[in-house]
C-alpha positions in Angstrom: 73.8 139.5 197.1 73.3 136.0 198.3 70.5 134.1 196.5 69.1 133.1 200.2 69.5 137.3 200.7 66.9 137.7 197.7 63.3 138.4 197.8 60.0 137.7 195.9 56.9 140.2 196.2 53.8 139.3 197.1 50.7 141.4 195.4 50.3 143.7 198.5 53.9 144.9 197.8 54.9 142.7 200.8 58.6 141.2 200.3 59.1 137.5 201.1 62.8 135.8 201.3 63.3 133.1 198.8 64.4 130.6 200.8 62.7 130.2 204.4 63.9 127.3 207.2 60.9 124.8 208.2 60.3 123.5 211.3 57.8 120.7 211.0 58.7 118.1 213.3 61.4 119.8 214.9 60.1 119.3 218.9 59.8 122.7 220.9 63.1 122.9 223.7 66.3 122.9 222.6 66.2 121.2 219.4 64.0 123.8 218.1 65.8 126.2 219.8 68.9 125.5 218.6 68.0 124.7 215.1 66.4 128.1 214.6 69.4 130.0 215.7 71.8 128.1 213.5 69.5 129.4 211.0 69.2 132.5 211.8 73.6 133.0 212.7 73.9 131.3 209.2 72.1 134.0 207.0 68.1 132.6 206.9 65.8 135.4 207.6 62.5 133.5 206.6 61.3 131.4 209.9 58.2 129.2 209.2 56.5 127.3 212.3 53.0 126.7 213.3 50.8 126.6 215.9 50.1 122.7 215.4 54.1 121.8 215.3 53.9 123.2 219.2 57.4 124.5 218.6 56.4 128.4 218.5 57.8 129.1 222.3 61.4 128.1 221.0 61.0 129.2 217.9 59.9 132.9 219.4 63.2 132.6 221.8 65.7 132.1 219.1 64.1 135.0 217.1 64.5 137.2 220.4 68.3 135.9 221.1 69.5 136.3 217.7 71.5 139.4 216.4 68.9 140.6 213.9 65.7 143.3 214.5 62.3 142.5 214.5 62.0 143.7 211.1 64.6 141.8 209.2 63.3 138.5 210.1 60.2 137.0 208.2 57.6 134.9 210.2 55.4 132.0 209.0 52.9 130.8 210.8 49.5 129.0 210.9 46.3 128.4 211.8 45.6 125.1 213.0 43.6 122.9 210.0 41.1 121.7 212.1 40.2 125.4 213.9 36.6 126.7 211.4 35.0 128.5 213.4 35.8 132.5 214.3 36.0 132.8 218.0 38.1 129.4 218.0 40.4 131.1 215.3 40.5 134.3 216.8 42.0 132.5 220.1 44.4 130.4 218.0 45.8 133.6 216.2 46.6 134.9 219.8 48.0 131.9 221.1 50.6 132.0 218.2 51.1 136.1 218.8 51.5 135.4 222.6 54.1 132.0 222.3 56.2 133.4 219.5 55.8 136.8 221.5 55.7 139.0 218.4 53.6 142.1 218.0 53.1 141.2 214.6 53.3 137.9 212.1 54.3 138.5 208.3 52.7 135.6 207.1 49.5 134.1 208.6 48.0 130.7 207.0 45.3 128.3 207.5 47.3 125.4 207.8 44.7 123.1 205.6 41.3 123.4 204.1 40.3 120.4 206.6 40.8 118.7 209.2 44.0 116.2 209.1 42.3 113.5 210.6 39.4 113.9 208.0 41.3 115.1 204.5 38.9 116.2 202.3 35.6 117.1 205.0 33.6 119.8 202.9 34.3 122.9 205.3 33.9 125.6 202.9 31.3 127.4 205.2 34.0 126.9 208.0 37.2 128.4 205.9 35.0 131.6 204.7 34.8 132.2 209.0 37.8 132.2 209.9 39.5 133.6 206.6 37.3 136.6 207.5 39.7 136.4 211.0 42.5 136.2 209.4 40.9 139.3 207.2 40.6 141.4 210.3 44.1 141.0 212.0 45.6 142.0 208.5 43.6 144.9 208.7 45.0 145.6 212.0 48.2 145.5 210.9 49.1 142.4 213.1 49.5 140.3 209.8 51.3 141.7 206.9 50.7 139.1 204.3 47.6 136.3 204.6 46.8 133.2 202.6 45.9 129.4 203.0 48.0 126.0 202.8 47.2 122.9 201.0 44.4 124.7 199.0 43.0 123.2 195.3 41.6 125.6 193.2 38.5 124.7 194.3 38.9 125.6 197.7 40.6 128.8 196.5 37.4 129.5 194.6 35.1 129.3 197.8 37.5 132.0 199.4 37.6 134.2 196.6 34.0 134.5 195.9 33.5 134.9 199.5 35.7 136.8 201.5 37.7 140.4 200.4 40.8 139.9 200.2 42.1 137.2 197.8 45.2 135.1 199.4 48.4 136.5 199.2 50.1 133.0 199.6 49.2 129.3 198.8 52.0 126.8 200.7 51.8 123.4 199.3 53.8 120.3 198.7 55.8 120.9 195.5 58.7 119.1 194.9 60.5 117.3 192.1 58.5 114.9 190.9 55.1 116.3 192.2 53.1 117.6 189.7 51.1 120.6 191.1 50.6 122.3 187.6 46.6 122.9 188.3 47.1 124.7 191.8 50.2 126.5 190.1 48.6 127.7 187.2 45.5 129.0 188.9 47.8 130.9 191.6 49.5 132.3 188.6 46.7 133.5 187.4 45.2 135.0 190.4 48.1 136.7 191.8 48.5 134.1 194.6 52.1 133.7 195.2 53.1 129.9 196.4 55.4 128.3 198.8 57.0 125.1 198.6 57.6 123.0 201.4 58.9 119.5 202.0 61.4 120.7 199.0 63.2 117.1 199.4 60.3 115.4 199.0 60.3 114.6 203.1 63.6 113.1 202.6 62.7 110.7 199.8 64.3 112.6 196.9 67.8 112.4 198.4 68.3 109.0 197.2 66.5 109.9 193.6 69.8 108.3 191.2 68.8 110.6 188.6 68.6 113.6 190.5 72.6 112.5 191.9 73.4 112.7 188.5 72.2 116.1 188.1 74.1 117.0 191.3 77.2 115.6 190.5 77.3 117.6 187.3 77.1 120.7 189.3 79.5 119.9 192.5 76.7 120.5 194.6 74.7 118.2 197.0 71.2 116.3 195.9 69.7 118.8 198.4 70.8 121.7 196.5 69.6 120.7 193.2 66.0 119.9 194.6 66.3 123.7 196.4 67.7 125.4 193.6 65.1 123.8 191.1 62.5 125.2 193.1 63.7 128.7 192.9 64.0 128.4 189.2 60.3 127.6 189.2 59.4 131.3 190.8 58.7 130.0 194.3 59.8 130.1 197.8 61.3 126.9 198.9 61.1 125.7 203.3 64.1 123.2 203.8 64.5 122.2 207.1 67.6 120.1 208.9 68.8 119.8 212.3 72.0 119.7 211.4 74.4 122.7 211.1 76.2 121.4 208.2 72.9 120.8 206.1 71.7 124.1 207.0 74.3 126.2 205.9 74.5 123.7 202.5 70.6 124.5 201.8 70.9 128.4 201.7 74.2 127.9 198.9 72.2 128.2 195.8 74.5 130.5 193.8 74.3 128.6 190.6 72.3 128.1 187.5 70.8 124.7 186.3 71.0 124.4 182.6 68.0 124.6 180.9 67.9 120.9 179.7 69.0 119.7 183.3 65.6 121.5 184.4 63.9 120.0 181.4 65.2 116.9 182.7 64.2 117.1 186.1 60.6 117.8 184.8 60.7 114.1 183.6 60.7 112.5 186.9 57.2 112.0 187.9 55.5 109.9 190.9 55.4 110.3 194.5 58.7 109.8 195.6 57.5 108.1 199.3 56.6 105.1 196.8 60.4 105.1 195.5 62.1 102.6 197.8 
């Protein structure tokens, strides 16, 4: 089996791929549209969208075009960050069921702990609400597997002590040279499985010289290294490309980095948008 064909499991037994195709800033039409079902013709069966990329429609089309049941395909998507209040949430949920036109979404996220225009608003009062939504529909069975994005342990805490159902998932920016060991280490301890995305460091980490080294080593492209390093970590990783060529590239992860490589690769440190 294909490593892109392999699957983590979540703590309600749910089964995640280990590879999923993002599609942040990937305009709803035909780019989306198109980009998707490359995806999908070229082995992907982990979609992840959400409801503020405004790409859902397409996104929703190439899932009903494509070859594959409803069932083999994993959906990702989210509530918007700046939605804290139930009824608003409730609608929001909807609005992603109805675009995508799905009677059901495996993975259901609030998209941020706050607003993106004001990162770092205490909303703790306003995440509890509409957690509790997301709470409901899973209950329903119109979510399989619920969680949160871009949450510290802090903001995990607030949800834990006050809702049910502890998150399933935790999506955040983890890439080489990011140091998320606090978030990681209280996931790991609270059964809260986590998602990277922006595995390539939005781009920045394709020009890293010492991670071309690493590459060159293996035959493979800087891309891979940065996917496959994630995987060796014990998380899902959310490339995303427009380009067929890239695509296919990203899910061929059948190889091993060496031990020291990934020792190495634990060395580089920094935010890599500071780099150039």
């Amino acid at each position: 089996m294909k490593e892109y064909q392999k699957t983590y499991k979540l703590s309600n037994g749910v089964h995640i791929p280990k590879i999923g195709f993002g599609t942040w800033q990937i305009p709803n039409g035909p780019v989306a549209y198109k980009s998707v079902s490359m995806a999908l013709k070229n082995g992907y069966k982990h979609i992840d969208t959400a409801l503020a990329y405004g790409n859902e429609e397409s996104v929703g089309k190439a899932l009903k075009d494509s070859e594959f049941s409803r069932e083999e395909i994993f959906v990702t998507t989210k509530l918007p960050a700046e939605v804290k209040d139930y009824l608003a949430a409730e609608e929001a949920f909807l609005e992603s069921l109805n675009n995508l036109d799905l009677d059901y979404i495996d993975l259901y996220l609030i998209h941020a702990p706050w607003p993106w225009s004001d990162m770092g608003k205490d909303c703790k009062a306003g995440n509890i609400e509409v957690y509790k939504v997301l709470e409901k529909y899973y209950k329903l069975g119109k979510i399989k597997a619920i969680g949160v994005s871009n949450f510290s342990p802090n903001d995990l805490d607030n949800i834990i002590d006050n809702c049910e159902i502890v998150p399933q998932v935790n999506q955040i920016g983890y890439f080489i040279g990011m140091d998320q060991s606090e978030t990681i280490e209280y996931c790991k301890n609270h059964n809260i499985f986590i998602e990277a995305y922006s595995p390539l460091g939005i781009g920045y980490l394709l020009s890293n010289k010492e991670i071309e080294k690493v590459a060159k080593k293996y035959d493979v492209s800087t891309a891979q290294i940065c996917i496959r390093y994630l995987l060796q970590k014990g998380v899902v990783a959310l490339p995303k490309s427009n380009h067929e060529e890239r695509i296919i590239q990203n899910a061929q992860l059948d190889f091993e980095i060496k031990h020291e490589d990934m020792n190495f690769l634990d060395t580089i440190k920094g935010d890599p948008r500071r780099w150039d």
